[in-house]
C-alpha positions as CSV (number, residue, x, y, z in Angstrom):
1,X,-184.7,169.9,110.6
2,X,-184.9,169.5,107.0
3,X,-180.7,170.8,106.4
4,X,-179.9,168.3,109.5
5,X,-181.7,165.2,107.8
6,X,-180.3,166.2,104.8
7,X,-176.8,166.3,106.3
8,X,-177.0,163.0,107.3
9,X,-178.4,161.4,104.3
10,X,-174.7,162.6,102.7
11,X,-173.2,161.3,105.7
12,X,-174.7,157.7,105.1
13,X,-173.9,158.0,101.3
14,X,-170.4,158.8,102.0
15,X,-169.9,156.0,104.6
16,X,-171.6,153.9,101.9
17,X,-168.8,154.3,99.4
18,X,-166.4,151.3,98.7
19,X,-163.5,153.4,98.2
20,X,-164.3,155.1,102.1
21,X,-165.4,151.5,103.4
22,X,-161.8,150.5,102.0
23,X,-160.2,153.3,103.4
24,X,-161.5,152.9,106.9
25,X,-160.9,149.2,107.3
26,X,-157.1,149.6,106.3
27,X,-157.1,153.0,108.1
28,X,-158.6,151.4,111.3
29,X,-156.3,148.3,111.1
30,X,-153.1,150.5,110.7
31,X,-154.2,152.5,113.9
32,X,-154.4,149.2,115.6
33,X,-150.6,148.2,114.4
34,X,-149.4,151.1,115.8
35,X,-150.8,150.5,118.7
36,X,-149.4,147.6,119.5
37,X,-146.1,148.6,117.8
38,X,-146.0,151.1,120.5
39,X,-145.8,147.9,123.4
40,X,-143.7,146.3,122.0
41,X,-141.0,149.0,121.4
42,X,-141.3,150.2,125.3
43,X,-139.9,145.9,125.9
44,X,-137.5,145.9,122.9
45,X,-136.2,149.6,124.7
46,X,-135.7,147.5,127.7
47,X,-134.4,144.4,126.7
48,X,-132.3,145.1,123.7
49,X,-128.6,147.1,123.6
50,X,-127.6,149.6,121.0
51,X,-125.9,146.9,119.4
52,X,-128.6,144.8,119.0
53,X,-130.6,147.5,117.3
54,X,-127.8,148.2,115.3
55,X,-127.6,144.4,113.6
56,X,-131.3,144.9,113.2
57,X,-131.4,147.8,111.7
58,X,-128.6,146.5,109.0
59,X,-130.4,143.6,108.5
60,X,-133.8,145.1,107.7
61,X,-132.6,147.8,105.7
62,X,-130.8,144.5,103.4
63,X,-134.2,143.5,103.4
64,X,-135.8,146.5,102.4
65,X,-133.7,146.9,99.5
66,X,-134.2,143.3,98.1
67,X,-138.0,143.8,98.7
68,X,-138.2,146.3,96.1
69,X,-137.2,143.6,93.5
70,X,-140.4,141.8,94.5
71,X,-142.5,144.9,93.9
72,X,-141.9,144.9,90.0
73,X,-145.9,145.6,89.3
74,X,-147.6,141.8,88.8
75,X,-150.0,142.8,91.2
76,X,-151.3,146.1,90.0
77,X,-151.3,144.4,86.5
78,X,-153.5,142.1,87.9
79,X,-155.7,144.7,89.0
80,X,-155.8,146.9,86.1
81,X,-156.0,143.9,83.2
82,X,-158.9,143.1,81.0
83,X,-161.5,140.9,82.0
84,X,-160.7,138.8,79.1
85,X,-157.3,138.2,79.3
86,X,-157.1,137.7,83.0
87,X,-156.9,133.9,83.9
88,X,-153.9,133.6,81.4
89,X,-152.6,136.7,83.1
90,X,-152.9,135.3,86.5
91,X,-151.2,131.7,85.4
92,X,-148.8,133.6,84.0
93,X,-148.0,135.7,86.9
94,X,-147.9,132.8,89.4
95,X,-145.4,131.4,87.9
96,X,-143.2,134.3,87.2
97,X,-143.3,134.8,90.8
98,X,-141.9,132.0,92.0
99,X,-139.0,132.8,89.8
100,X,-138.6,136.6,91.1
101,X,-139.2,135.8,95.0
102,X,-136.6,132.4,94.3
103,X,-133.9,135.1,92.7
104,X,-134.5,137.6,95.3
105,X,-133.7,135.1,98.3
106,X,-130.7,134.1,96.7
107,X,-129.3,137.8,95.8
108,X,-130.0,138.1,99.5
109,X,-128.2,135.5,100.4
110,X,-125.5,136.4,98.6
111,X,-125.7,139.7,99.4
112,X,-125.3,138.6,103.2
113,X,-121.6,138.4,102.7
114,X,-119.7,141.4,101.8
115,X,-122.1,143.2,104.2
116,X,-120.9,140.9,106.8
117,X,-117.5,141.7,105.6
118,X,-118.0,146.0,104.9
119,X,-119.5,145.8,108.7
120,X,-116.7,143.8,109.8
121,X,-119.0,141.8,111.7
122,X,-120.1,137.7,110.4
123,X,-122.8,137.6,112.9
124,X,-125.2,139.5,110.3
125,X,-124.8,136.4,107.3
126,X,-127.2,134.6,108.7
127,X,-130.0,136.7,110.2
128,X,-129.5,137.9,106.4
129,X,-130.6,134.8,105.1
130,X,-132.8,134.0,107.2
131,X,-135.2,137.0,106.8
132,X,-135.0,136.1,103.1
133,X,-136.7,132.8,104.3
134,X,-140.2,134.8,103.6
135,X,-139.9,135.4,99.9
136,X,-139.9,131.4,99.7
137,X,-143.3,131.0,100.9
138,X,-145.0,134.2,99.8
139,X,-145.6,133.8,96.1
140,X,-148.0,131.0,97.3
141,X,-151.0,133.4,97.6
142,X,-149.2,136.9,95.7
143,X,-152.2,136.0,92.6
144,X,-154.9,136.1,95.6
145,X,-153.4,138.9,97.0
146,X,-154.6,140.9,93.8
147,X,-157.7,139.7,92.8
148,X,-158.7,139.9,96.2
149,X,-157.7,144.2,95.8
150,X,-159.5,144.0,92.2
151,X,-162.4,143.1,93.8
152,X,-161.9,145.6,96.0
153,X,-162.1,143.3,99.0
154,X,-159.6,144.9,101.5
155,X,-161.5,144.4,104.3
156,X,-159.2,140.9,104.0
157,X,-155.9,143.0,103.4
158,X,-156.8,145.0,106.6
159,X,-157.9,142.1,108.7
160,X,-154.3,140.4,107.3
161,X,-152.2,143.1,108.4
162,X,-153.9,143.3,111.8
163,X,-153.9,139.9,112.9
164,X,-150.0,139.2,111.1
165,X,-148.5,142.8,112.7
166,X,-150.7,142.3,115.8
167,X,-148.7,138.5,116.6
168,X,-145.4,139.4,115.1
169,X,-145.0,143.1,117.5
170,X,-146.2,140.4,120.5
171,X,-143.5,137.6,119.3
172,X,-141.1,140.7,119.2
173,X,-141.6,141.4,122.8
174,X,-142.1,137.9,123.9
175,X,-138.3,136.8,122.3
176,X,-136.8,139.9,123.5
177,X,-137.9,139.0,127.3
178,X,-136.4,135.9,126.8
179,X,-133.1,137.2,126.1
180,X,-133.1,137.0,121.6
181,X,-131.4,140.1,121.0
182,X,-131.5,141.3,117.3
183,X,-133.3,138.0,116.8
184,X,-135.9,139.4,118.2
185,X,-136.8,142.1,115.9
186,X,-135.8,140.2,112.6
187,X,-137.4,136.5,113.4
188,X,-141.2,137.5,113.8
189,X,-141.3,138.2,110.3
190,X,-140.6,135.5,108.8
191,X,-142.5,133.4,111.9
192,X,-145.9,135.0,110.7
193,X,-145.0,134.8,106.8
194,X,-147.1,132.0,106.5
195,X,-150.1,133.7,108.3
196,X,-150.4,136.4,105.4
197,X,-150.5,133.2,103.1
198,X,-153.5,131.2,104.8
199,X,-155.4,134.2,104.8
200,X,-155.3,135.1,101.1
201,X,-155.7,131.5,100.2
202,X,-158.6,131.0,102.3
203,X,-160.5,133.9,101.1
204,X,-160.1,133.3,97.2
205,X,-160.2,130.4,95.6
206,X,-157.8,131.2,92.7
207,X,-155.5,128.6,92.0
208,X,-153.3,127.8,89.0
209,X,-155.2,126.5,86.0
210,X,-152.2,125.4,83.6
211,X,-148.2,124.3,84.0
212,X,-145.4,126.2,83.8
213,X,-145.7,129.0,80.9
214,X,-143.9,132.3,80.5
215,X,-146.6,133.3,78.5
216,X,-147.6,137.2,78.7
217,X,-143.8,137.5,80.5
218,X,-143.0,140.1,78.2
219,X,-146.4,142.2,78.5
220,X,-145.5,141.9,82.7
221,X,-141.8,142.8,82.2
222,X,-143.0,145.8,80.1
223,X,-145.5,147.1,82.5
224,X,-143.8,146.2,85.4
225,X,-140.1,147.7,85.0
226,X,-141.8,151.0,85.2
227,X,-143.6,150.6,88.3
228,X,-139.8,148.9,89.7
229,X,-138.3,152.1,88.8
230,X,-140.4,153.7,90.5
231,X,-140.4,151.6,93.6
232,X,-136.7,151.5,94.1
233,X,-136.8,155.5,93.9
234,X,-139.1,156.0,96.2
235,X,-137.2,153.0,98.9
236,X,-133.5,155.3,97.9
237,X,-135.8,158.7,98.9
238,X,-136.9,156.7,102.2
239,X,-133.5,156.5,103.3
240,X,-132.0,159.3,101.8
241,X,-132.5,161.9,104.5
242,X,-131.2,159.3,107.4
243,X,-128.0,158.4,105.2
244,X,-127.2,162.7,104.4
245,X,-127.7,162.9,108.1
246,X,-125.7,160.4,109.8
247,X,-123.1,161.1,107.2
248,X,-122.7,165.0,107.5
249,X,-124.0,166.2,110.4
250,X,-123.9,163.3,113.4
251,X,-125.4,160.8,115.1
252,X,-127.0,162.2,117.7
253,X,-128.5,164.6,114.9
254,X,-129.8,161.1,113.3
255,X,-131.7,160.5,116.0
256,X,-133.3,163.2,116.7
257,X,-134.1,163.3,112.6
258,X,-135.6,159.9,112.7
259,X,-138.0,160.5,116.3
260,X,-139.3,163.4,114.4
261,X,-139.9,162.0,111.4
262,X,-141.2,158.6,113.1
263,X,-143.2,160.6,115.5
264,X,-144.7,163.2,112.9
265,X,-145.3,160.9,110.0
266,X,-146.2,157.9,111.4
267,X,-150.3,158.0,111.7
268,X,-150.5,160.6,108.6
269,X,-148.2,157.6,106.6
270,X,-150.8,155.1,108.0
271,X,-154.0,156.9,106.4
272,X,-151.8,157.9,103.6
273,X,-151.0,153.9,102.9
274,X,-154.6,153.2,103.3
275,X,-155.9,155.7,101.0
276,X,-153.1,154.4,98.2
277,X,-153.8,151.0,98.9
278,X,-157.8,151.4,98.0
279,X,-157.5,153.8,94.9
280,X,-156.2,151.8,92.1
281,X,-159.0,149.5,92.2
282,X,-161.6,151.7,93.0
283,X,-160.7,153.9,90.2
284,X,-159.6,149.9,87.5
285,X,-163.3,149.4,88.7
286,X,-164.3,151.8,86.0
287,X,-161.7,152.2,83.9
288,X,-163.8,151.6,80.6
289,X,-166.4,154.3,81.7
290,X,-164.3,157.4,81.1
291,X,-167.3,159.9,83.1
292,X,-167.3,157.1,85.8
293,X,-164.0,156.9,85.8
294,X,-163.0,161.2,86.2
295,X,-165.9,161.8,89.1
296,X,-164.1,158.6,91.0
297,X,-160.7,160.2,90.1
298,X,-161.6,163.8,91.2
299,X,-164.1,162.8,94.4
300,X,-161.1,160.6,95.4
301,X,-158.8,163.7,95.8
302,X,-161.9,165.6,98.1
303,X,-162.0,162.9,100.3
304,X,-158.2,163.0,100.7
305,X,-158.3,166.6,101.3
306,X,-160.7,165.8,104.0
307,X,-159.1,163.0,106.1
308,X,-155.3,163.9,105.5
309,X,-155.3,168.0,105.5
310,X,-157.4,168.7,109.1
311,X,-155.1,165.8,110.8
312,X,-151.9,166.8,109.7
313,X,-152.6,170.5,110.8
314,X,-153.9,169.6,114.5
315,X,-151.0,166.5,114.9
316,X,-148.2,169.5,113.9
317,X,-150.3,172.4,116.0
318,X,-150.6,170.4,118.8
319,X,-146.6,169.1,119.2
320,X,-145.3,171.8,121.2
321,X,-148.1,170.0,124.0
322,X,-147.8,166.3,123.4
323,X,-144.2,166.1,122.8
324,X,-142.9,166.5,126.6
325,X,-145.8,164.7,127.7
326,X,-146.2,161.3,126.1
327,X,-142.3,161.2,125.0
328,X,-140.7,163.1,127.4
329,X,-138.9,166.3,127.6
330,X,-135.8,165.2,126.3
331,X,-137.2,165.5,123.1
332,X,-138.3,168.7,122.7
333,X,-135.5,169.9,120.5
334,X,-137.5,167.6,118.0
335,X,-140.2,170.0,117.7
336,X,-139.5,171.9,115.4
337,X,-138.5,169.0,112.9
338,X,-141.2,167.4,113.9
339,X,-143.4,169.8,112.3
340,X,-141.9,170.3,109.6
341,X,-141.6,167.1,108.6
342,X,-145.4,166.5,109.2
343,X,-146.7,168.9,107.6
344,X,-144.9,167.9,104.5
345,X,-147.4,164.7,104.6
346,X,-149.7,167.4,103.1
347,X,-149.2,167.0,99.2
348,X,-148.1,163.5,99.7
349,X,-151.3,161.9,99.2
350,X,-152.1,164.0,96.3
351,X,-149.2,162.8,94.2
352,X,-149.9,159.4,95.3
353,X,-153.6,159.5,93.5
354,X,-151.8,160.9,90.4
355,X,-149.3,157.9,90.3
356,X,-152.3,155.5,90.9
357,X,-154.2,157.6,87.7
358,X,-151.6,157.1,85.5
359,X,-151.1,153.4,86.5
360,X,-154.9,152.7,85.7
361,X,-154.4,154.5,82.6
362,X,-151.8,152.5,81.2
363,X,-149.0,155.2,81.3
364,X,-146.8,154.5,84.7
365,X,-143.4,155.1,82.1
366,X,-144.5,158.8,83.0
367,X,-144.8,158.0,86.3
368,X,-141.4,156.5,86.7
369,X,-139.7,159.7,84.7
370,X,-141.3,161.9,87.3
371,X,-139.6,159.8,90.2
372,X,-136.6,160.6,88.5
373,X,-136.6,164.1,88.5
374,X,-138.2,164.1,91.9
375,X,-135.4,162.1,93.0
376,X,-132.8,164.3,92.1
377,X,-134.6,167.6,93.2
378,X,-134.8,165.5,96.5
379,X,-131.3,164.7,96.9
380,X,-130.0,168.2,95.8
381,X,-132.4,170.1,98.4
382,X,-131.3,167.8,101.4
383,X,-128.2,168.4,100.2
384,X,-128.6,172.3,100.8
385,X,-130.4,171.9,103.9
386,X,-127.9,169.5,105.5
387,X,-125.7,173.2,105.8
388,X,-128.6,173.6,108.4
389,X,-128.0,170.8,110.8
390,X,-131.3,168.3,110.7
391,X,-133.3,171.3,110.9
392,X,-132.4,172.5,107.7
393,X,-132.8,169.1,106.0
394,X,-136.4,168.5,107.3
395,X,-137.3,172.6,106.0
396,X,-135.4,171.1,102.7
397,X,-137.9,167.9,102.8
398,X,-141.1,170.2,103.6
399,X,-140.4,172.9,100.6
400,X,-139.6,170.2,98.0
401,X,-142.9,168.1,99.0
402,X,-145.2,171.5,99.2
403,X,-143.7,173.0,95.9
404,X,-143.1,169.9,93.7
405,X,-145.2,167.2,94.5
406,X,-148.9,169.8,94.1
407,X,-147.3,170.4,90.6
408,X,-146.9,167.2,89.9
409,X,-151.0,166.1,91.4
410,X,-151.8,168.9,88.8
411,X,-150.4,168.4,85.7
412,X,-150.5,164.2,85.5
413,X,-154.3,164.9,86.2
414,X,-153.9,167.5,83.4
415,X,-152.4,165.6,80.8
416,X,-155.0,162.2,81.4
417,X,-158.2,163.9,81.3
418,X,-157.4,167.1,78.8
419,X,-156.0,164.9,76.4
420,X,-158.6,162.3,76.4
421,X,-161.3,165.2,75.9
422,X,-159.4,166.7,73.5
423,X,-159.5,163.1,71.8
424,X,-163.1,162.4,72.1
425,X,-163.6,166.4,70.6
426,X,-161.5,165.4,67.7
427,X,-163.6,162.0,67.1
């Protein structure tokens, strides 16, 4: 009796964490998302041609790639600055963010034209632009957006991504009843943009204190070119498997890649984005009390262990069964892939934590130098596989995950907390 009250008395703590609170609320609303996703790509199957998914795809992946130029680390600066110097920070950063979204919708723009042209097709200029639409209207509440993850808040970032991907997956479906096309996967974004801006701006009341001033521009630039590197490896590593696919083996061998890897990654990416998402601030929380700050760090990566490692081994055990059932039997040649592929979700999480550590500690430089080689390893291991038809490049993307990225998780978490004890020895 005594061992079962005790075991729920750790239960309760647990669930009393803000970092598992976080977790959960993001977790849960991804799960929801996906959900729905799932509706609305049964209509968009039945409504849409290949060639409307085609001009989607084209123009998403455009917008992908700007996106990373948007991602150049304000934010997490925002999260991980001094208490002190965090109103100039935040003026500062508001207005520096209308002039990176501004450039970024007019690259975009521009860019709309010699893919038109390399595509041989003008009908993609201006669903282009017009997804670009959003980057004019987002840096409205991009400051809120932050503090509101400094103060570790996300319940608002979860209840934002539920209510904005719940409407823009139903618009999806709705516009391709009604006979949109490739409209109808590119317009509900930018339809809902102003959604995740009423929500930010309505639960923080953060708004610009002074005029225009490019004042701590520099110390943002600094920080954030690493964190852009590093962002614009991981978008080329994203795609790199799909591109070394379609270009060397076929096709038909693309798809079948990119079921897998939807199909086995996509709730273990969901937690995975959840957990990322809630440990920078949980661990910025306590960034000046170093014993605080390495039980957070290292209780962090057991509770990862303990929502990512059970799920990923029962999804990629159990996809022999649930493959021909829910997706049909056409599909079973996925299998294999499939598993694969999911079971190098594994270490991902891991690494992620390790990024985050050496964010909050001031050092993502290292980070981005890791991405590099990472990168590279990547590329030559796919590659190698690619000999191997899609199998062999999702066996290539499971053995560089499992051997590089638990390597990685060890020594970043090495090098922060040995050399700060060996530090505080010396003093």
């Amino acid at each position: 009796m005594n061992f079962v009250q005790a075991l729920i008395g750790k239960v309760k703590n647990k669930f009393q964490s803000k970092f598992v609170q976080n977790v959960g609320w993001l977790g849960g609303s991804e799960f929801i998302n996906r959900v729905i996703r799932l509706g609305a790509t049964v209509i968009l199957a039945r409504f849409l041609t290949e060639y409307d998914y085609g001009l989607a795809a084209i123009v998403l992946t455009v917008r992908e790639f700007t996106q990373v130029f948007t991602r150049v680390g304000i934010g997490l600066k925002i999260i991980q600055a001094d208490p002190e110097n965090l109103e100039e920070l935040c003026n500062s950063a508001y207005w520096l963010n209308w002039l990176i979204f501004f450039g970024v919708f007019v690259a975009q723009c521009l860019a709309a034209f010699p893919v038109a042209w390399f595509y041989n097709d003008n009908s993609l200029i201006l669903p282009i632009c017009a997804s670009g639409l959003v980057y004019l209207i987002l840096p409205l509440s991009s400051v809120q957006y932050a503090l509101i993850h400094r103060e570790n808040r996300l319940e608002v970032t979860a209840l934002n991504n539920t209510i904005q991907h719940s409407i823009s997956n139903i618009l999806s479906g709705v516009l391709a009843f009604f006979g949109f096309g490739m409209w109808a996967i590119v317009l509900p974004g930018v339809l809902v943009a102003p959604i995740w801006v009423y929500i930010y701006c309505s639960n923080h009341s953060w708004q610009p204190t002074s005029g225009f001033t490019t004042k701590h521009w520099d110390e943002l630039f600094n920080f954030g070119r690493n964190i852009l590197g590093v962002e614009m490896l991981k978008t080329l590593r994203n795609n790199l498997d799909y591109l070394i696919v379609g270009r060397f083996i076929s096709i038909e061998q693309l798809g079948l890649y990119y079921f897998a890897f939807n199909a086995g990654l996509g709730i273990s990416l969901s937690i995975i984005m959840a957990l990322n998402s809630a440990l920078l601030p949980h661990l910025c929380a306590v960034r000046a009390e170093w014993e605080r700050f390495r039980h957070r760090y290292f209780k962090s990566l057991k509770g990862i262990a303990v929502a990512i490692i059970p799920l990923v081994l029962l999804q990629s055990s159990l996809a022999p069964f649930y493959v021909p059932i829910v997706f049909g039997e056409k599909w079973v040649p996925a299998i294999p892939i499939l598993i694969f592929v999911c079971l190098s979700a594994i270490p991902r999480p891991f690494a992620d934590a390790a990024s985050q550590l050496l964010i909050a500690v001031d050092k993502p430089h290292i980070d981005l130098r890791w991405n590099v080689i990472f990168t590279l390893t990547f590329t030559a291991a796919l590659l190698v596989g690619v000999s191997w038809q899609a199998l062999g490049v999702a066996i290539a993307v499971f053995l560089v995950h499992t051997i590089c990225l638990p390597l990685y998780t060890l020594w970043a978490s090495y090098h922060v907390f040995h050399k700060r004890a060996v530090v505080t020895a010396q003093d």
